[in-house]
DSSP file (Angstrom, degrees, kcal/mol; ACC not computed):
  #  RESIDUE AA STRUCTURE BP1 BP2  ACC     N-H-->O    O-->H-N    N-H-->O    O-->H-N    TCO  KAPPA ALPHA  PHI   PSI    X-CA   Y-CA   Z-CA
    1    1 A X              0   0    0      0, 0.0     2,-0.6     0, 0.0   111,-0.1   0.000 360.0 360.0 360.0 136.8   26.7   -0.7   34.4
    2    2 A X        -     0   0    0    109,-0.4   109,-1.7     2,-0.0     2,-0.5  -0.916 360.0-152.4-126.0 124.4   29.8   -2.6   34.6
    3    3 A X        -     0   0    0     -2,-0.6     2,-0.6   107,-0.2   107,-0.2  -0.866  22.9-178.7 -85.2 112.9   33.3   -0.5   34.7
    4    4 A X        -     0   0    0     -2,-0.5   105,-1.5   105,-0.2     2,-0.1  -0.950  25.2-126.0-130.9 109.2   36.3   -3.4   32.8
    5    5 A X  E     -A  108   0A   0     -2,-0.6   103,-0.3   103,-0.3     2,-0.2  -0.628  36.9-174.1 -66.8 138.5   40.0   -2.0   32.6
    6    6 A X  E     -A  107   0A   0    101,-4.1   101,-2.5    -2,-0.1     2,-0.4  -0.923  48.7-129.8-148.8 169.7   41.5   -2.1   29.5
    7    7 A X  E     -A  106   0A   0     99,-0.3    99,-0.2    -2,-0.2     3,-0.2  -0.930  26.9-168.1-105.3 113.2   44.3   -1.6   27.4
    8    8 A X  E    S+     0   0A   0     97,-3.3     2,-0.3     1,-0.5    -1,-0.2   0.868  85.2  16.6-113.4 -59.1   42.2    0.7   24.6
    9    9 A X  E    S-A  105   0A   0     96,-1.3    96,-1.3    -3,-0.1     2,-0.6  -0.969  81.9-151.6-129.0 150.0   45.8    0.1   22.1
   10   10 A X  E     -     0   0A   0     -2,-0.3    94,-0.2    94,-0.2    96,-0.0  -0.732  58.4 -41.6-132.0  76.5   47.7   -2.3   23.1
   11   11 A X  E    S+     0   0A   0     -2,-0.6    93,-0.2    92,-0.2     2,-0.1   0.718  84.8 168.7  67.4  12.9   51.8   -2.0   22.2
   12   12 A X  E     -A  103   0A   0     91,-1.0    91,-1.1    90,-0.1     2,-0.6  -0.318  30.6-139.6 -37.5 129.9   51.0   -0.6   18.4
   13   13 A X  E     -A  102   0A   0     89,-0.3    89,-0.2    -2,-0.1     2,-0.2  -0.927  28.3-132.0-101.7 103.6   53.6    1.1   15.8
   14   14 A X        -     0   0    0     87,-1.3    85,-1.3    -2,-0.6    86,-0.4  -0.368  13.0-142.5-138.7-140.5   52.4    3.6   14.3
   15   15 A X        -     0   0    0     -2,-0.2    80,-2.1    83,-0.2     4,-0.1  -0.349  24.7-114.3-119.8 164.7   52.2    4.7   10.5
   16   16 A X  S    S+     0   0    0     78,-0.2     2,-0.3    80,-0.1    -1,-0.1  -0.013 100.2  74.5 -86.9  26.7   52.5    8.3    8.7
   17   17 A X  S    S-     0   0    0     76,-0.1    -2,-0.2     2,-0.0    76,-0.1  -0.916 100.0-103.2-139.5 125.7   49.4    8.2    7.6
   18   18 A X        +     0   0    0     -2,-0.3     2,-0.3    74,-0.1    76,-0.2  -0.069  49.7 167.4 -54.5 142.1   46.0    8.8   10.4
   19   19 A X  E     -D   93   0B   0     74,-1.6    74,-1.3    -4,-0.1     2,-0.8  -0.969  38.1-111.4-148.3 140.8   44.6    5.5   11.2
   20   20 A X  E     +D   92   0B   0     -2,-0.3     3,-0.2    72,-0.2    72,-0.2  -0.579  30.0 175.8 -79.0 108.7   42.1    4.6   14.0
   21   21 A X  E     +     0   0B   0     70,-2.1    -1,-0.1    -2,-0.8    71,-0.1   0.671  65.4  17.0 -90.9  -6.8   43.7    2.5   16.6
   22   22 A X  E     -     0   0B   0     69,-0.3    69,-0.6   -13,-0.1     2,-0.3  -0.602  56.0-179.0-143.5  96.1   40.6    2.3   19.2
   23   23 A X  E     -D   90   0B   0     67,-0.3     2,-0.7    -3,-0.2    67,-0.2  -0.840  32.9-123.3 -95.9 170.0   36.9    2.9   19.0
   24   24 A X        -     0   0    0     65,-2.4    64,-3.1    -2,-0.3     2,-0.5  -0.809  27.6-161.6 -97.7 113.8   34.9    2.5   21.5
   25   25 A X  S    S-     0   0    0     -2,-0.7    62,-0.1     1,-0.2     3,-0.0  -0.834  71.4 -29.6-108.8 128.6   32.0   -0.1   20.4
   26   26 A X  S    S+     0   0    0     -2,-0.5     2,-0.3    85,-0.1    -1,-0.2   0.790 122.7  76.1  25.2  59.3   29.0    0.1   22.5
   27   27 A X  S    S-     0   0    0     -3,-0.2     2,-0.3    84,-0.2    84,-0.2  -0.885  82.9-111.3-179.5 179.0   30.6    1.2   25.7
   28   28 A X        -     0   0    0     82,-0.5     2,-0.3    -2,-0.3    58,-0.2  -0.975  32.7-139.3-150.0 130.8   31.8    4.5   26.7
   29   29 A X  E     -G   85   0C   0     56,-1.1    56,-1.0    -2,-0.3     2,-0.7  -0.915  11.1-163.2-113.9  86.1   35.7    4.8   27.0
   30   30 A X  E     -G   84   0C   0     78,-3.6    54,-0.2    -2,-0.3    52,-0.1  -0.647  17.8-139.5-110.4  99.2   37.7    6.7   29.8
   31   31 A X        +     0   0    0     52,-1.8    51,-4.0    -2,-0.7    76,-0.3  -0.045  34.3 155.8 -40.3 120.1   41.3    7.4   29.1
   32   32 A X        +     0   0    0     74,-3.8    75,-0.2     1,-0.4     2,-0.2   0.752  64.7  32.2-123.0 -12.9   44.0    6.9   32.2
   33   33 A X  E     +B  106   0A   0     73,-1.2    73,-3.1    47,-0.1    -1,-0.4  -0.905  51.0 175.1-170.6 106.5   47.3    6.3   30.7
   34   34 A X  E     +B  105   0A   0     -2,-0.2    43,-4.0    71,-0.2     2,-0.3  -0.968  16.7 169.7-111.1 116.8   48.9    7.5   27.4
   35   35 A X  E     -BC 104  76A   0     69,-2.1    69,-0.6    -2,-0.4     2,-0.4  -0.805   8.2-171.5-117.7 170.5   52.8    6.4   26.8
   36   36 A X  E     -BC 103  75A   0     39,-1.9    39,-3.6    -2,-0.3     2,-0.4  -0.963   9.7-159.9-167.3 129.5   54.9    6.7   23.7
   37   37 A X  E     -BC 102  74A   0     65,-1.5    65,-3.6    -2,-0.4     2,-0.4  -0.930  14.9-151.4-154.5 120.0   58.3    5.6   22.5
   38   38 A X  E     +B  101   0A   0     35,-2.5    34,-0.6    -2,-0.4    63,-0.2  -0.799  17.4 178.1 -82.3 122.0   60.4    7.0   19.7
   39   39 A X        +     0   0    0     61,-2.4    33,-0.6    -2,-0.4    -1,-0.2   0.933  54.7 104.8 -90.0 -88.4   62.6    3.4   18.5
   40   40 A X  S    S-     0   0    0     31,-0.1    32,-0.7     1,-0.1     4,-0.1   0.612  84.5-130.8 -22.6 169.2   64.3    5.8   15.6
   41   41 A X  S    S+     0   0    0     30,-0.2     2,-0.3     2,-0.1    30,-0.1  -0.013  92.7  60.9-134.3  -7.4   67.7    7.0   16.0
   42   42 A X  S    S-     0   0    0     28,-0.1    30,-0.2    27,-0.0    27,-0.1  -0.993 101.8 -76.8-147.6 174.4   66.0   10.8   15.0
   43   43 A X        -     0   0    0     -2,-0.3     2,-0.2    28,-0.1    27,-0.2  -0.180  53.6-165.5 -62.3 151.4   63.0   13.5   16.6
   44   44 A X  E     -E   69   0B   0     25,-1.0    25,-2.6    23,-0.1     2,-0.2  -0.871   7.8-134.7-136.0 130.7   60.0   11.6   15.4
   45   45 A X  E     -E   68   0B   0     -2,-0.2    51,-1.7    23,-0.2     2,-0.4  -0.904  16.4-162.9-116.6 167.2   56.3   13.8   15.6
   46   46 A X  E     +EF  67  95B   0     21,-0.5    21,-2.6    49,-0.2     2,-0.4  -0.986   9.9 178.6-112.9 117.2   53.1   12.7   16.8
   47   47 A X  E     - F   0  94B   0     47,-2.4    47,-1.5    -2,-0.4     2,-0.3  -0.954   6.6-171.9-128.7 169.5   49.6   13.9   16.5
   48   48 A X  E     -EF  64  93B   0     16,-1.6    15,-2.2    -2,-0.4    16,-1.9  -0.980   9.8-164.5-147.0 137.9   46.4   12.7   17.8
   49   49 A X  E     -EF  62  92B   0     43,-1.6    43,-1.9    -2,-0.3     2,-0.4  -0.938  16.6-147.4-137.6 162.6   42.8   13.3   17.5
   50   50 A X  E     - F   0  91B   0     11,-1.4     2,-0.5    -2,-0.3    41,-0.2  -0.941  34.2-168.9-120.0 125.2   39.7   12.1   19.7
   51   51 A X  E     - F   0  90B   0     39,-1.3    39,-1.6    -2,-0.4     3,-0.1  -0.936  15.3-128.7-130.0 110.0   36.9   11.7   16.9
   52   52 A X    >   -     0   0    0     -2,-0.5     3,-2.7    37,-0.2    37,-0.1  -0.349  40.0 -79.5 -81.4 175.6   33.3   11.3   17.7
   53   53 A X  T 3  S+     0   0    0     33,-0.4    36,-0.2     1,-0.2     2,-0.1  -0.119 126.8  19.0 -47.6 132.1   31.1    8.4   16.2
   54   54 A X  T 3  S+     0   0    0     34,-0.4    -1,-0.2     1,-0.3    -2,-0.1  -0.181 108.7 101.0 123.9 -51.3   30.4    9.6   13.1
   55   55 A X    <   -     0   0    0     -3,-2.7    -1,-0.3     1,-0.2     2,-0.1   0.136  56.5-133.8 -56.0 147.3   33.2   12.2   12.8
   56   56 A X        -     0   0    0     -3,-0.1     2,-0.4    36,-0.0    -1,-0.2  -0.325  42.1 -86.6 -96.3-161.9   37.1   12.4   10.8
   57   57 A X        +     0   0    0     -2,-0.1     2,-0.3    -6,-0.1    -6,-0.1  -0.925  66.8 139.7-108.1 133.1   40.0   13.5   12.2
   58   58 A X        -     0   0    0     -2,-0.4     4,-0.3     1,-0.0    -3,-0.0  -0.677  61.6 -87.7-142.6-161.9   40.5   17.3   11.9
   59   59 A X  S    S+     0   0    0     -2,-0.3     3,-0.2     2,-0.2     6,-0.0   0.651 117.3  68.5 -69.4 -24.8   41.8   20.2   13.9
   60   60 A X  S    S+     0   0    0      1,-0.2    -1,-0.1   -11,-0.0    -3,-0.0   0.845 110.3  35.2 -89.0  -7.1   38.7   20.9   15.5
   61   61 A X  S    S+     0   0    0    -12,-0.0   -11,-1.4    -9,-0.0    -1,-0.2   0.458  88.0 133.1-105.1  16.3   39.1   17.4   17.5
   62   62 A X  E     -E   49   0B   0     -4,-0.3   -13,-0.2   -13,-0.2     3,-0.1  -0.325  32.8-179.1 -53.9 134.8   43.1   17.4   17.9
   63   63 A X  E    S+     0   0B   0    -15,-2.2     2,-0.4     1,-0.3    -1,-0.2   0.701  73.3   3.2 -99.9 -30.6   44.5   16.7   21.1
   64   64 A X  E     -E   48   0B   0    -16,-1.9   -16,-1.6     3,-0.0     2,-0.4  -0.969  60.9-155.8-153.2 149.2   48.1   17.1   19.9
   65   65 A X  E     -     0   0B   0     -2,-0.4   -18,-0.2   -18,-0.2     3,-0.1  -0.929  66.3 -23.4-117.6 151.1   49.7   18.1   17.1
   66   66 A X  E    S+     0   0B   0     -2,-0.4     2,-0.7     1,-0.2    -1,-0.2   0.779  72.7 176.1  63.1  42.1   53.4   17.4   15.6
   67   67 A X  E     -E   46   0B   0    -21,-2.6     2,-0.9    -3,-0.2   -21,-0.5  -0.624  22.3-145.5 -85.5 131.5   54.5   16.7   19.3
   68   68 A X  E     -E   45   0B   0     -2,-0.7     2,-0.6   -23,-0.2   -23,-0.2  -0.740  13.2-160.2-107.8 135.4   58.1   15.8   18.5
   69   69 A X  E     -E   44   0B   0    -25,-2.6   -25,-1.0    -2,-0.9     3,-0.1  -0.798  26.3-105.9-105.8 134.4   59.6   13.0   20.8
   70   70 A X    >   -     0   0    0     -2,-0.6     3,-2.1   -27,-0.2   -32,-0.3  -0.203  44.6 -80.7 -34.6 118.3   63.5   12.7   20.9
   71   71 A X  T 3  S+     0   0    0      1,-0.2   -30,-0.2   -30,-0.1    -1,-0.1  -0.253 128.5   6.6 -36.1 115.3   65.6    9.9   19.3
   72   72 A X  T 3  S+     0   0    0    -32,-0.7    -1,-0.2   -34,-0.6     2,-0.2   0.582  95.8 154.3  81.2  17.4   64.9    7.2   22.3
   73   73 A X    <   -     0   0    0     -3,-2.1   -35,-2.5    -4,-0.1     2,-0.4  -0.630  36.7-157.6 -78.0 137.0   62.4    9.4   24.0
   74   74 A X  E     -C   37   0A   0    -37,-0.2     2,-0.3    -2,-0.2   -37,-0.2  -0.928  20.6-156.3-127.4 123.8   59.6    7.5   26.2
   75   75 A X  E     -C   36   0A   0    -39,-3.6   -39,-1.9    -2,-0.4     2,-0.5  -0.963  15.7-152.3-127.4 135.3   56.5   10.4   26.3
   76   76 A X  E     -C   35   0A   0     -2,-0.3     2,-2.5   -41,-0.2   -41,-0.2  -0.920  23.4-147.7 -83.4  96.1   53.9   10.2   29.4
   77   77 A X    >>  +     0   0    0    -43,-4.0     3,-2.1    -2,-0.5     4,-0.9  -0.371  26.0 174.7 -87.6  96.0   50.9   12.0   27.0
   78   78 A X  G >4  +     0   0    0     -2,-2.5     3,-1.0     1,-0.3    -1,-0.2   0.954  68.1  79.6 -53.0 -32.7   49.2   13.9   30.0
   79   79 A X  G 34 S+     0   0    0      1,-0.3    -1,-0.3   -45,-0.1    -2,-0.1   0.685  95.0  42.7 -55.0 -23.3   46.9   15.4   26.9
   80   80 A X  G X4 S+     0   0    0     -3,-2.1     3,-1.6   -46,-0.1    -1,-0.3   0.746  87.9  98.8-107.3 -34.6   44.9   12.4   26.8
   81   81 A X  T << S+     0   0    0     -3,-1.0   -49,-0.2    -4,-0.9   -50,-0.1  -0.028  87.2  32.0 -62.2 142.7   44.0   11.3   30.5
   82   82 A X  T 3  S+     0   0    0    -51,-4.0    -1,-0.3     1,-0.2     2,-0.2   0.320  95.2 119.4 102.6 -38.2   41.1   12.2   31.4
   83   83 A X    <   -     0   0    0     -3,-1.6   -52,-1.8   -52,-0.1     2,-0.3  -0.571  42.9-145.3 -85.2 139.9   39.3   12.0   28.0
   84   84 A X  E     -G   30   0C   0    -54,-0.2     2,-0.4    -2,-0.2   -54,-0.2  -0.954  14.5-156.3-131.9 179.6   36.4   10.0   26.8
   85   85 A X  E     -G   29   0C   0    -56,-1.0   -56,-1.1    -2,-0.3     2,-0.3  -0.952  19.7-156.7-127.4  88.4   35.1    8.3   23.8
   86   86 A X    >   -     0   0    0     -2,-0.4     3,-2.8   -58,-0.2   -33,-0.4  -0.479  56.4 -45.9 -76.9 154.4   31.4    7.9   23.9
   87   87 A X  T 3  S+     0   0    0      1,-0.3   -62,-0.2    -2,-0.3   -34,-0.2   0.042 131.6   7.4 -21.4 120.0   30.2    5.2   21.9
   88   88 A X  T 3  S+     0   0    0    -64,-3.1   -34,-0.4     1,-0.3    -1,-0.3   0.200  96.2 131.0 -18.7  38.8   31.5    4.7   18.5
   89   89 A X    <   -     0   0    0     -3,-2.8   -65,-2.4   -65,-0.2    -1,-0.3  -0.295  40.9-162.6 -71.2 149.1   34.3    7.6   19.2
   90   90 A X  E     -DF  23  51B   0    -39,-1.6   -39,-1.3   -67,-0.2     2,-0.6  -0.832  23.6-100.4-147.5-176.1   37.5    6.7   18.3
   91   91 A X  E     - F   0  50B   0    -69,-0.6   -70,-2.1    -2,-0.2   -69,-0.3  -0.926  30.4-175.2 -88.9  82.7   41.4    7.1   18.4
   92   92 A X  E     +DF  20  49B   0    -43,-1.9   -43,-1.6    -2,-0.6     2,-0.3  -0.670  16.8 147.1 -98.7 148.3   43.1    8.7   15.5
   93   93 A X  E     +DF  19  48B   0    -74,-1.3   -74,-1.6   -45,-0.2     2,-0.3  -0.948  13.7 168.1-143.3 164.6   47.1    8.9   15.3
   94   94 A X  E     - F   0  47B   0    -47,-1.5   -47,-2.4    -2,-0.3   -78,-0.2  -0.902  19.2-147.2-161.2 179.5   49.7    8.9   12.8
   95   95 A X  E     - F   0  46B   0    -80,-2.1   -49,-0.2    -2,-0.3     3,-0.2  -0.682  29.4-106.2-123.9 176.6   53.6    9.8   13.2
   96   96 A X  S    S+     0   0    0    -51,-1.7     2,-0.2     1,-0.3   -80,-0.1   0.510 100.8  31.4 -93.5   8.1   55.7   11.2   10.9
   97   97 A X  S    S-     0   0    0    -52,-0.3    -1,-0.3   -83,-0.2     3,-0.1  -0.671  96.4 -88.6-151.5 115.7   57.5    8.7   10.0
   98   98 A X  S    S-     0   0    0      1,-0.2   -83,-0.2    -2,-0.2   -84,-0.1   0.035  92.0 -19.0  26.7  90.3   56.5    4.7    9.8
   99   99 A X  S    S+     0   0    0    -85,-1.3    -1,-0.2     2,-0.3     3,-0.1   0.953 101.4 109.8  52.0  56.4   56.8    2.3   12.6
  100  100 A X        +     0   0    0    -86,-0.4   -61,-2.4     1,-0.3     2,-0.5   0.397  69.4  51.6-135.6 -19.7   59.3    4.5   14.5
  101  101 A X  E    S- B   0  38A   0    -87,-0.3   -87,-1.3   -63,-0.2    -1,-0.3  -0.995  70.5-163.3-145.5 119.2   56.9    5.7   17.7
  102  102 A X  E     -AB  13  37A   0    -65,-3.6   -65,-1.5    -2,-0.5     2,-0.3  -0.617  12.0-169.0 -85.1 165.0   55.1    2.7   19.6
  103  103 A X  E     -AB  12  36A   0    -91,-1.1   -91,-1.0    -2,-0.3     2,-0.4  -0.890  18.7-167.4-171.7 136.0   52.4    3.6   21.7
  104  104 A X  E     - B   0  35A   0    -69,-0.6   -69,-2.1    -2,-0.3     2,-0.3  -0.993   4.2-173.7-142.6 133.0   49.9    2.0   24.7
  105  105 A X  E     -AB   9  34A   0    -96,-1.3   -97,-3.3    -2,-0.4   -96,-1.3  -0.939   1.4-175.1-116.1 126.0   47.0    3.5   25.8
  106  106 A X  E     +AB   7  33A   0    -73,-3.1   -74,-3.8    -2,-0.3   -73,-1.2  -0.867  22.1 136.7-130.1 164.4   45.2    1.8   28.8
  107  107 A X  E     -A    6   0A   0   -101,-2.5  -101,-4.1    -2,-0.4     2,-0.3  -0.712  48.8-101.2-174.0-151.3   41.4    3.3   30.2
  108  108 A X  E     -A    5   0A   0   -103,-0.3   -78,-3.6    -2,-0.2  -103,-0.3  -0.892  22.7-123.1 178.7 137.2   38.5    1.4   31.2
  109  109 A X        -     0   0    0   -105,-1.5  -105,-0.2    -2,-0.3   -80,-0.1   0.126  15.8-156.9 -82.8-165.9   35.7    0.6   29.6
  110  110 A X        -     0   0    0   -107,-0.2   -82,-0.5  -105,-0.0  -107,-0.2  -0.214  20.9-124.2-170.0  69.9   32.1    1.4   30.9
  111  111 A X              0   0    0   -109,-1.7  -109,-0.4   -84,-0.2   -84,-0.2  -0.090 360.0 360.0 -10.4  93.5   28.9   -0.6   29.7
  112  112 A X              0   0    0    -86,-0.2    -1,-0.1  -111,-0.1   -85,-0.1   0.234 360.0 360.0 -83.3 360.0   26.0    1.3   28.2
């Protein structure tokens, strides 16, 4: 098995509507670093889901919901470290409002 650091999203803006921004294709995906930045000029929210292959986005796989970041707020998401993504598992997000909250997520991949 061969372990690869990565940047799992990579400087994305993203949209009011849930979208997958990473799976994990044939490898298995270990979260180390979630950050966040509200651009907007008002509170901006976030939610997030960890989905396995197969799987939507719902409640019963939220990691955070409606977390609202500050006009100019830069968020450390501790909620995500730690987590992984077996093999097609994926990355759900959306914001509440549209190319207002950037976000990079960096992990390391893991060859199955």
């Amino acid at each position: 098995m061969a372990t690869t650091p990565k940047s799992l999203v990579n400087g994305v803006n993203l949209t009011n509507a849930a979208a997958t921004y990473y799976t994990a294709t044939g490898v298995r995906a270990v979260i180390t670093k979630a950050t966040f930045v509200n651009d907007d000029a008002t509170p901006v929210t976030v939610t997030i889901n960890i989905v396995a292959s197969g799987g939507s986005a719902t409640y019963a796989n939220r990691i955070t919901k409606e977390k609202t970041l500050a006009a100019g707020e830069t968020w450390s998401c501790y909620d995500l470290v730690g987590h992984e993504l077996e093999s097609g598992g994926f990355i759900s997000m959306l914001a509440s409002v549209t190319a207002k909250i950037g976000c990079r997520i960096s992990g390391y991949e893991v060859t199955i």
